[in-house]
C-alpha positions in Angstrom: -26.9 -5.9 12.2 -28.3 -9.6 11.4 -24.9 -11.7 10.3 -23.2 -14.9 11.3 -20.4 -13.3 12.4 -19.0 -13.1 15.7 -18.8 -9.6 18.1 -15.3 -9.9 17.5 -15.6 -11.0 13.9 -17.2 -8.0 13.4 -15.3 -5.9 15.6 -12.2 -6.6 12.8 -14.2 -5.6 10.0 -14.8 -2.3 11.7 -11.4 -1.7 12.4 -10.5 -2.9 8.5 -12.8 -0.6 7.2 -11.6 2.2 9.3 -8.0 1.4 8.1 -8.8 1.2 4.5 -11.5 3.4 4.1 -9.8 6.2 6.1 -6.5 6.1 6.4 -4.3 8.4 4.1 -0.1 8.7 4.3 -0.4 12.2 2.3 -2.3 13.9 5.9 -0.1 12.2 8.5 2.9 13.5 5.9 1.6 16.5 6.3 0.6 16.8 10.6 4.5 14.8 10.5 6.0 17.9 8.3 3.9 20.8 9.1 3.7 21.5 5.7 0.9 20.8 3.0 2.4 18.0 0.9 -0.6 18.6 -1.5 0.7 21.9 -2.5 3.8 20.0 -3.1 2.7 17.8 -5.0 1.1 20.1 -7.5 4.5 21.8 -7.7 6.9 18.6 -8.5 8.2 19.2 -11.6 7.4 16.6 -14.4 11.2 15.1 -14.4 10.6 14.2 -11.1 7.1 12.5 -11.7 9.1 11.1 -14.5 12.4 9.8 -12.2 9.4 8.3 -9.9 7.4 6.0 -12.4 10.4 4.8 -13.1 11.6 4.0 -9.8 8.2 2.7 -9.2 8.4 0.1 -11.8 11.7 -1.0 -11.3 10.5 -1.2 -7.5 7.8 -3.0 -7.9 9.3 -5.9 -10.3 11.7 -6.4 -7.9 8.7 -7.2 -5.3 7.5 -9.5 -7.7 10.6 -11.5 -7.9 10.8 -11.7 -4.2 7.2 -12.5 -4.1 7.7 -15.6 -6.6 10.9 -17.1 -5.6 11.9 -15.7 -2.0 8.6 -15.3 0.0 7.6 -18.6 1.1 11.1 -19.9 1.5 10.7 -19.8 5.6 13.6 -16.7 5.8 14.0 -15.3 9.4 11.7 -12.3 10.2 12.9 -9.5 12.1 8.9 -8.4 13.2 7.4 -5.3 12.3 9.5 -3.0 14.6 12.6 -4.3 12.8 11.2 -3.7 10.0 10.8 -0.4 10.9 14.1 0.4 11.9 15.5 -0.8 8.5 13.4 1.0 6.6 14.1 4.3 8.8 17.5 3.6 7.9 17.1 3.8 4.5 14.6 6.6 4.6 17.4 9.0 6.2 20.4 8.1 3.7 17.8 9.0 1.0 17.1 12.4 2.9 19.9 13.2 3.7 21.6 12.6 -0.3 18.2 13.7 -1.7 15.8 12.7 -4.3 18.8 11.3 -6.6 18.9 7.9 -4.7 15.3 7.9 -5.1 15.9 4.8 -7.7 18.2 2.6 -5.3 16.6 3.5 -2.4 12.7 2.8 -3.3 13.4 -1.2 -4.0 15.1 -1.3 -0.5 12.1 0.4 1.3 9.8 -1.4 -1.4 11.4 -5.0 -0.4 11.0 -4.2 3.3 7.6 -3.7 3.2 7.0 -6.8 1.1 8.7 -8.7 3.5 6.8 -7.3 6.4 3.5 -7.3 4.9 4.4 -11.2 4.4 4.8 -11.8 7.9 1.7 -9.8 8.3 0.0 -12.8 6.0 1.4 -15.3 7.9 0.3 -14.6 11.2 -3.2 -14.4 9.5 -3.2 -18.0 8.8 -2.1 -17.2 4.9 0.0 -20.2 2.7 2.6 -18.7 1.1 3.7 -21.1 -0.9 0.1 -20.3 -2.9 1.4 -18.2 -5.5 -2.1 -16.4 -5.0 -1.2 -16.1 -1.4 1.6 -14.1 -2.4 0.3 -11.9 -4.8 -1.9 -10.9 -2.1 1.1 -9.3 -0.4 1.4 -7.3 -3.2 -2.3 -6.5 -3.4 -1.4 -4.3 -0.4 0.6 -1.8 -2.3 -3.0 -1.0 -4.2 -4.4 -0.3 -1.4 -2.2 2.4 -0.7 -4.3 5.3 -2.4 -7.7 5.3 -3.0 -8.3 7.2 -5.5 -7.3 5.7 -9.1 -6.3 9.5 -10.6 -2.4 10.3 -10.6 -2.8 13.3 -8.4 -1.4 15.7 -11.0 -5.0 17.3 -11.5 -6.2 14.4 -13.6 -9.8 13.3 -12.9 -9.4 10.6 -10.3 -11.8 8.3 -8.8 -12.5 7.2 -5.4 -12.7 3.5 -4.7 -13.2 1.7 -2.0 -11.6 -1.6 -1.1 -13.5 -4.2 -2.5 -13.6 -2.1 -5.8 -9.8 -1.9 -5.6 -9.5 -5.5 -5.4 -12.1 -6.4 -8.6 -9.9 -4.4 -10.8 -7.4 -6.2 -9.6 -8.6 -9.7 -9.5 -8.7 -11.0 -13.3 -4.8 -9.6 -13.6 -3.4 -11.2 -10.0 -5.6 -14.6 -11.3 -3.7 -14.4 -14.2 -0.2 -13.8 -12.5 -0.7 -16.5 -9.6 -1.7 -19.0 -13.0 2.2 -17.9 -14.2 3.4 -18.3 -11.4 2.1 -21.4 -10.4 3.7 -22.8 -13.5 7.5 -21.4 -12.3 7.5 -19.6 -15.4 10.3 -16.9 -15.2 8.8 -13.2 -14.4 9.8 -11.4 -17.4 9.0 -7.2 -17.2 8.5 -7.4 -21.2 5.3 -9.9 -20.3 1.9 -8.9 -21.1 0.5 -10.2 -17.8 3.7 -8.9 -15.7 3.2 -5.6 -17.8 -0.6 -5.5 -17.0 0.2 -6.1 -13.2 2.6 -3.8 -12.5 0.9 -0.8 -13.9 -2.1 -1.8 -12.3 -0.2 -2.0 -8.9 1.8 1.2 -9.6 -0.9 3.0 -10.9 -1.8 3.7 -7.2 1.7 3.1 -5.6 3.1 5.7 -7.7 0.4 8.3 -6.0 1.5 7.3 -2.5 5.4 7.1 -3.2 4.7 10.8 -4.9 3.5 12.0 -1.3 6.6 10.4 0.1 9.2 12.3 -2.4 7.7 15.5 -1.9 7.2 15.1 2.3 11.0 14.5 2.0 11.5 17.1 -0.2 10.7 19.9 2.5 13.9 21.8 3.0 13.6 21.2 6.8 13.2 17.8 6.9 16.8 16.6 6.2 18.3 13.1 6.7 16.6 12.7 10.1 12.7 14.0 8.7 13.7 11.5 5.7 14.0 8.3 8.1 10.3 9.8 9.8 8.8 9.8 6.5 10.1 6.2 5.6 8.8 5.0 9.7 5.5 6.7 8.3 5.5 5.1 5.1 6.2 1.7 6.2 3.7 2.1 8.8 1.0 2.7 6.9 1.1 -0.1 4.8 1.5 -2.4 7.6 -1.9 -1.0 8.6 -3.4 -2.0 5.6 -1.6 -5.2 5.5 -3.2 -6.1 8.7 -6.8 -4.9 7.2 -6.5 -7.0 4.1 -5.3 -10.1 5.4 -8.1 -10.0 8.5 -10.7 -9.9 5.9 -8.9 -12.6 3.8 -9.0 -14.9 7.0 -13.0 -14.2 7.9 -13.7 -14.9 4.4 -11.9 -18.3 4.5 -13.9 -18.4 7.5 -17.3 -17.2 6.9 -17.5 -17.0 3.0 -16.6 -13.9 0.8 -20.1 -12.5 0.8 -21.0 -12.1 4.3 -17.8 -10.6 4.9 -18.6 -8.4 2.3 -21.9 -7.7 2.8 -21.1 -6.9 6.7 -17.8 -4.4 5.6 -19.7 -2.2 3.0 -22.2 -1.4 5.5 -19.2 -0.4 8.2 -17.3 1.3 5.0 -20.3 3.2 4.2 -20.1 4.6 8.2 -16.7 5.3 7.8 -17.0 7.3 4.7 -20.2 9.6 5.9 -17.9 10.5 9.0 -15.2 11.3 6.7 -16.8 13.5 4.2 -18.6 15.0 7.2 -14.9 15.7 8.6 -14.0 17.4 5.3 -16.8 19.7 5.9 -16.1 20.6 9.0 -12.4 21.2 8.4 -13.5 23.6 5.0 -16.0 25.2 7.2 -13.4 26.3 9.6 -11.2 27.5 7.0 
């Protein structure tokens, strides 16, 4: 491929696009369970959906607040393997008391992973005390689920990462505006409002997975802190691929990066739905 970029430069990219193009928490939850956490999810009943956007919102507002006052004030970070460990911690007192500490335990778990995505940032040259810098940090739980549907049968479409991050731009442009101002982050305003359902619209689908992996009746208090590892995990993996493409676009310029990822994304995605072919074949 003709491009500016470097072996390695391009080397990243691949492994981005393999990480965000690929990767899904709802098939490791399920190799990690032994169970299909599909068929569980087309079983949750709607109170529990219900108890989950809930705890979704309330979840991600309080990553907002972190993100605008608390993220770029220099606070000590334990590194992703501590990170781990706390949330893991969390993860089994959920399992082991059940789906009823859903709502204090998801902002615990959810404010972990903000703060390790942020160190994530960091060590990829990122300014958090840009407001849009920050916001970034929550781009990540977007990327979480790629496909825009709810996963409760609705018609959902797949997007990749660039499209995830258009829908997302004019909203997290408006945000890092607000914020830039210091204005307080009220939940009853129309750009807050606007964020976090754009964000949760996708969280919600991968925290979903999570409830019903910890759900299984064998998975218990211990299975609970594996799903939380899992979960923690896997956004850390995206962290890493959205703020490696952030840096080569400082670098290089947004449209070469670009231009250079859709072609490896494209790659990725044959080999997948190839996969998926395979796999139904042999079934």
């Amino acid at each position: 491929m003709s491009t500016t970029l470097s072996i390695a430069d391009q080397r990243v990219l691949w492994g981005a696009a393999s990480s965000l193009e690929r990767e899904s928490l709802v098939a490791r939850l399920s190799e990690l369970t032994g169970e299909p956490v599909t068929q569980l999810l087309r079983w949750m009943p709607g109170a529990i959906s219900r108890q989950i956007h809930g705890a979704v919102q309330r979840a991600l507002f309080q990553a907002l607040k972190v993100a605008l006052y608390k993220l770029d004030s220099g606070f000590p970070e334990p590194g992703s393997l501590g990170f781990k460990v706390m949330s893991g911690i969390t993860g089994g007192v959920s399992g082991f008391f059940g789906a009823a500490t859903l709502a204090v335990e998801l902002p615990v778990t959810t404010t972990l992973m903000l703060r390790s995505i942020a160190g994530i940032a960091r060590k990829e040259g990122e300014d958090l005390s840009r407001p849009g810098a920050r916001l970034a940090c929550l781009e990540v739980f977007a990327l979480g689920q790629r496909t825009a549907g709810p996963g409760n049968g609705a018609a959902s479409v797949e997007a990749s990462y660039y499209a995830i991050r258009a829908v997302l731009s004019k909203t997290v442009s408006e945000a890092a505006q607000l914020f830039a101002e210091r204005t307080v982050a009220r939940r009853s305003s129309p750009i807050i409002v606007e964020l976090l359902t754009a964000l949760g619209s996708r969280f919600g689908v991968v925290v979903s997975e999570k409830v019903a992996a910890a759900a299984i009746p064998v998975v218990g208090a211990i299975g609970g802190a594996a799903v939380n590892l899992a979960f923690m995990e896997h956004f850390q993996k995206l962290a890493r691929a959205h703020f490696a493409i952030r840096r080569l676009e400082r670098q290089h310029g947004p449209e070469e990066v670009r231009r250079v990822y859709e072609k490896y994304a494209e790659i990725v995605r044959q080999r997948v739905a190839r996969a998926k072919v395979r796999r139904a074949n042999k079934s």
